[in-house]
Structure formats: structure tokens, C-alpha cells
C-alpha positions in Angstrom: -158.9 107.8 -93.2 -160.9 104.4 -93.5 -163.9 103.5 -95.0 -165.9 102.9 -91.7 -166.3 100.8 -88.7 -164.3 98.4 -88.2 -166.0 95.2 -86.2 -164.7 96.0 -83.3 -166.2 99.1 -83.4 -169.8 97.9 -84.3 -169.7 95.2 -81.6 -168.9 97.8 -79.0 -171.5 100.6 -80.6 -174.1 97.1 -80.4 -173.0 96.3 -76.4 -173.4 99.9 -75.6 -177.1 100.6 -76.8 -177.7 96.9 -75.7 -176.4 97.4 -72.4 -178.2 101.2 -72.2 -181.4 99.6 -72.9 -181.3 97.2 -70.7 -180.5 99.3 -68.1 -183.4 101.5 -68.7 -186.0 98.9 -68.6 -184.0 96.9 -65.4 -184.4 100.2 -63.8 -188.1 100.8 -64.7 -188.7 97.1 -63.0 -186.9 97.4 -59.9 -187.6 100.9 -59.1 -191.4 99.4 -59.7 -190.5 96.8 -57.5 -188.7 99.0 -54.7 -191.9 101.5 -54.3 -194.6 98.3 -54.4 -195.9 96.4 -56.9 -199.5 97.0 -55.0 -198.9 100.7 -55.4 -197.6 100.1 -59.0 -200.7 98.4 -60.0 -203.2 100.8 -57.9 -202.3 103.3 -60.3 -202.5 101.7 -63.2 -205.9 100.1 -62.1 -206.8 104.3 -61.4 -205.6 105.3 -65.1 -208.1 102.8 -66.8 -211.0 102.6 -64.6 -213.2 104.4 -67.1 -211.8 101.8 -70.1 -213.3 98.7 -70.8 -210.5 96.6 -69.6 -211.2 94.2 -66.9 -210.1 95.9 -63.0 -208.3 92.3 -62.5 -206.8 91.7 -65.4 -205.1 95.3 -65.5 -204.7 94.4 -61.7 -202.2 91.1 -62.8 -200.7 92.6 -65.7 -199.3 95.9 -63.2 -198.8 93.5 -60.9 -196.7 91.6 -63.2 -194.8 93.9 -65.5 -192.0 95.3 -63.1 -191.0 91.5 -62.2 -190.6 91.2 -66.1 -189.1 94.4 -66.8 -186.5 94.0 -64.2 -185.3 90.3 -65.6 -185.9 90.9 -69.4 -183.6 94.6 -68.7 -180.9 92.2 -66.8 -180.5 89.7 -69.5 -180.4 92.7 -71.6 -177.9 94.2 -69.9 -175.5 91.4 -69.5 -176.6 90.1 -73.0 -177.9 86.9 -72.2 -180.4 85.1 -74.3 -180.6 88.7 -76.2 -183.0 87.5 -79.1 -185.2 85.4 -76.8 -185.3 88.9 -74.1 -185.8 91.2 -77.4 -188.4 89.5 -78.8 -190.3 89.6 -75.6 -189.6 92.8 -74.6 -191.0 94.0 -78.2 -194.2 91.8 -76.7 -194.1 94.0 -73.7 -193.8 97.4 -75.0 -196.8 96.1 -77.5 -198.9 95.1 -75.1 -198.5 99.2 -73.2 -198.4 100.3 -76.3 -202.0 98.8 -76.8 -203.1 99.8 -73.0 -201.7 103.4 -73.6 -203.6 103.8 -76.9 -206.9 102.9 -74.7 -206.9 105.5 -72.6 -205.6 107.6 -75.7 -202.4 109.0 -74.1 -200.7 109.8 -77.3 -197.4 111.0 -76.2 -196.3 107.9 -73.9 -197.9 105.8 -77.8 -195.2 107.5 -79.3 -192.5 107.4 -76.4 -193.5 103.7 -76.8 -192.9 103.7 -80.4 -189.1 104.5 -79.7 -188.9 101.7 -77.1 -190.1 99.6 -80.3 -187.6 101.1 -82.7 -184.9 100.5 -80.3 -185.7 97.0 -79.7 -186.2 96.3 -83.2 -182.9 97.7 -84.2 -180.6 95.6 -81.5 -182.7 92.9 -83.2 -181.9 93.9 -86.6 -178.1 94.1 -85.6 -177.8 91.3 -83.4 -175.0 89.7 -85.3 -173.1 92.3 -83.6 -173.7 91.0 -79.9 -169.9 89.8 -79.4 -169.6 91.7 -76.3 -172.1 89.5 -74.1 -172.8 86.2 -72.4 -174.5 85.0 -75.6 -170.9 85.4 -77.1 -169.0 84.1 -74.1 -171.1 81.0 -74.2 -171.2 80.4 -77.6 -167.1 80.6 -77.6 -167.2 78.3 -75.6 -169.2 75.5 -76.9 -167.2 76.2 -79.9 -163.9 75.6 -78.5 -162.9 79.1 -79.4 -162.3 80.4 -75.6 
């Protein structure tokens, strides 16, 4: 029996949850996007009328988040600029995180908190991106194609 994973093994374990997470926030964006941004933000506008947040500025932020979901889950998903799309994404789900812990809706905090854990781990493992465009492009700069 050996001793672990081999590389191979972690890369593909790393594209998979990459991939899966960048799917799920893609989706979040576009299916956002399908339904109406306007319809998106009316909503969200509703859920934190009686917060101290500015109507406009929780106006542009809904109005604004399903545009950035969708790209930051596509380079996600086809692992392109990874670190740069994790590191924002992290921003993202901090900033909800903030917005869900001002109308005090504890369980989508803690659902949040997962999305955080998630993000922080691809980070964490990122050395492990070889199945991506990151990879791709970097072979090829380097000759290595």
C-alpha cells in the first residue's frame, strides 16, 4: 500500500474542489443574472430596509454582485488567475458575510463561513493548481509545453 497521495492525485483532488466551487458561485451569478439583476437587488434592498445601510448603496452592491459572482466562479472554474479570483472572492463572501450579520441572519453567517473555509483552503493548497489555465500558461512561458 503507499504512503499517500501521490501528486497527481493532489492536483486532481485541488482541480476538482477548484472547479466545484467555482461552479457554485458561477451559478449563483448567472442564475442572478438570468432572473434580473433589478429583481435581485429589490430583494435585497427589502431584507435591509429596517438596517442602517444606505437604500443605494445596498441598491449597487445587489446590483453588482451577480456580474461578479459569475466571472470570479468562471475563472474559478477554468483556473485562471486562481489566487487573484480567490483572494477576491474571500472579499466577497466578507463583505455578505458583514451584510448577513446586520440583519442578524445567523445561519446564512455560518453558511458563509464555509464559503470562507473553502476559499481559504484552495488558497492554502494552491501549489496544487496543475490542472488549470494558470498551469497551462505558466508551461508555457516556461518552455515546458
Amino acid at each position: 500500500m503507499g504512503s499517500g497521495l501521490d501528486s497527481s492525485d493532489q492536483r486532481l483532488a485541488y482541480a476538482l474542489l477548484r472547479m466545484v466551487v467555482g461552479l457554485n458561485l458561477l451559478m449563483h451569478g448567472v442564475i442572478r443574472i438570468s432572473t434580473g439583476p433589478s429583481t435581485f437587488a429589490a430583494k435585497m434592498v427589502a431584507q435591509f430596509e429596517h438596517t442602517l445601510l444606505p437604500t443605494q448603496s445596498v441598491w449597487a452592491f445587489a446590483l453588482f454582485l451577480p456580474t461578479v459572482e459569475a466571472f470570479l466562479g468562471l475563472l474559478l472554474l477554468i483556473g485562471l488567475r486562481t489566487r487573484a479570483a480567490l483572494i477576491a472572492a474571500s472579499l466577497v463572501i466578507m463583505a455578505l458575510t458583514f451584510g448577513s450579520s446586520v440583519v442578524q441572519d445567523w445561519p446564512v453567517a455560518g453558511l458563509q463561513l464555509t464559503y470562507a473555509l473553502a476559499y481559504a483552503a484552495l488558497l492554502f493548497l494552491l501549489r496544487y493548481n496543475g490542472w488549470s489555465l494558470d498551469a497551462w500558461i505558466h508551461r508555457g512561458k516556461s518552455g515546458e509545453l
